[in-house]
N, C-alpha and C positions, 0 to 999 in steps of 0.2 A: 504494500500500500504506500503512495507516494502522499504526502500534503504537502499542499504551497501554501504561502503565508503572503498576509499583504504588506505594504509599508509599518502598518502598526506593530508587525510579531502578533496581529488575530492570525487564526484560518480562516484561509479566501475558498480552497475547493480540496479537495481529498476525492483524488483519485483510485478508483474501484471500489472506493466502500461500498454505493449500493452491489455491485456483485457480490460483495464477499457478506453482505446483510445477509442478500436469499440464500447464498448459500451455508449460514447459519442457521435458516427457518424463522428467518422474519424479524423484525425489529422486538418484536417481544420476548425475543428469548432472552435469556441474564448474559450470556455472551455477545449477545448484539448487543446491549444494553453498556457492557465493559468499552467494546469498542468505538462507541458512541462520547463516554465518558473522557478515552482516551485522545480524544482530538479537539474536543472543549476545551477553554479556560482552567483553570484551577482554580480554587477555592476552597477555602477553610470548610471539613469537613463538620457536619450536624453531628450536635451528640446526643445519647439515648440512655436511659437509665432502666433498673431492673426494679421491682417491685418486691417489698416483703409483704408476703400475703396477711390476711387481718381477719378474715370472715374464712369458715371454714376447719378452725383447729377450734375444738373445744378446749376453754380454757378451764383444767384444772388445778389440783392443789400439785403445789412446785415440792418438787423432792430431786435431789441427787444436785453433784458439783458438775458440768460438763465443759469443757475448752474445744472448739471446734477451731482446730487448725486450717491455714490454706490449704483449698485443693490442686491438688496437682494437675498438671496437662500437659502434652504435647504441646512443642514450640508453635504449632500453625493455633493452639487455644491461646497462646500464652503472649496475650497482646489483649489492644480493645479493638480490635478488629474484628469488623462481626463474617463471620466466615459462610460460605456457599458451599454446597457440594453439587458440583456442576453434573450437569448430563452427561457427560463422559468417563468419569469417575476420579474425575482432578478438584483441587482446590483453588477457589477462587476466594476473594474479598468484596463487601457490597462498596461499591465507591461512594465519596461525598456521604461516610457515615461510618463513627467509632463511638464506642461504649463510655461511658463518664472516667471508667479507670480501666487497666488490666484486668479481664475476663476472672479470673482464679481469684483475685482481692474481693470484685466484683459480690462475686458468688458467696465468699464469706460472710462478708457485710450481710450480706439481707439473708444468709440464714443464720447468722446470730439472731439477728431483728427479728427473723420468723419465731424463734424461741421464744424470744422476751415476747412479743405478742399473743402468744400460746399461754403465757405464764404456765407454763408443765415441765419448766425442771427450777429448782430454786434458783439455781445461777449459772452464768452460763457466759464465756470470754472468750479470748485470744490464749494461745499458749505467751506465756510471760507476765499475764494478769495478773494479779494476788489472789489468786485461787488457789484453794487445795483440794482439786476433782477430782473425783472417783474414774472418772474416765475423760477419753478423747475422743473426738472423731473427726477420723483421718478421711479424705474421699478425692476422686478421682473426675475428672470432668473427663467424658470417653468421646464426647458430641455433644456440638453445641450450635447448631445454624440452622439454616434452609436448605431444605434435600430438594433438590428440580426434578430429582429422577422419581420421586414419590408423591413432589407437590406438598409437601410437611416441614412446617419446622418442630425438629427435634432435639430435646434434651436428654440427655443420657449421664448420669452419676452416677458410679461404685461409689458407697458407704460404708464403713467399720466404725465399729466400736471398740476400743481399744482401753483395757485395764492400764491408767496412769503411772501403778507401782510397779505390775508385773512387767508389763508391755504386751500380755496376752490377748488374742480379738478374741471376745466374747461376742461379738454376730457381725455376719457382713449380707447386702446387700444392693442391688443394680436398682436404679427407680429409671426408668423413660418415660417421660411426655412426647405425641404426637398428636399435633392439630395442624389440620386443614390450611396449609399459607393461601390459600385460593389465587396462586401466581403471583404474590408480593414479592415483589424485587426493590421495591422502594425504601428508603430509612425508615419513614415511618410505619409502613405496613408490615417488613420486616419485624422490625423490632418491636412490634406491640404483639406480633402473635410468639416470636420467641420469649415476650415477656409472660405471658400467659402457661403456656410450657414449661419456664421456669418455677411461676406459681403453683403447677400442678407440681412437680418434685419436688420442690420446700416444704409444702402440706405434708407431701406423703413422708419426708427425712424425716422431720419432727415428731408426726405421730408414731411411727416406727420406734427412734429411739428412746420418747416418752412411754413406752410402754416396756422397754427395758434397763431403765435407769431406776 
């Protein structure tokens, strides 16, 4: 693909994009969508935040110390980069759009806050807090985006619980969320149904280890 440029450093015309559109399958795909992005302007990318659920966790009586460490991820999670899994089986990023922090900090934050809004464990932090927890919980982010090949965005967390003296896992856990992206390739369309998604595996981490703490 060639582009020319005018006097100003804009684009004046880029040559074969429409051929190389059709032969994406049409300006709708997220790949047409990337190459479109890539001959625009730049600009400061929109940013998107993740939700701690509130309605949903019955709140009971708090019992047990827990420190929910960062989750782990692969380098392509481990960014605020909200990630695609393209139709071909490659990874992409949504352009003109990143998360308010690193994905993995991200994810912390609001399932601490899912806890505390649960009020179902007495306390509940960061490793390094002034806590003295009975346990940890360690987890893993496996997936974390929009699947083109399914039409879903989907979340996927490995869970443990982990004895703070022993270091032994007393239960582990996979939770996925998938819901309908109805073709969202947009920041905000994107990111409000992967916040949804997320909502549904926070609920589910919470009640889970509230029932064995």
């Amino acid at each position: 693909m060639r582009v020319e440029v005018d006097g100003t450093g804009g684009v004046k015309r880029v040559r074969g994009l429409e051929k190389r559109l059709r032969g994406l399958g049409g300006c709708g795909s997220f790949a047409a969508m990337l190459l479109l992005a890539a001959c625009s302007s730049s600009a400061p990318p929109s940013t998107y935040d993740l939700t701690a659920p509130r309605d949903g966790i019955a709140a009971g009586r708090g019992r047990g110390l827990l420190v929910v460490a960062e989750p782990q991820a692969l380098q392509a999670l481990d960014s605020n980069r909200i990630l695609v899994l393209t139709r071909d089986g490659g990874i992409a990023y949504l352009p003109g759009a990143q998360w308010s922090d690193r994905l993995p900090k991200l994810v912390q934050v609001r399932l601490i806050q899912t806890f505390e809004n649960g009020r179902r464990i007495q306390a509940v932090g960061r490793p390094g807090d002034r806590l003295v927890p009975a346990a940890q919980l360690n987890s893993e982010i496996r997936t974390f985006g929009i699947d083109e090949r399914t039409g879903e965005a989907v979340v996927e967390i490995s869970a443990k619980i982990v004895n703070d003296r022993t270091g032994r896992i007393l239960a582990g856990q996979v939770f996925t969320s998938r819901i309908p992206a109805g073709g969202a390739t947009s920041g905000p369309a994107a990111t409000a149904v992967l916040d949804l998604a997320t909502q549904a595996v926070l609920r589910d981490i919470v009640r889970w280890v509230s029932t064995r703490m």
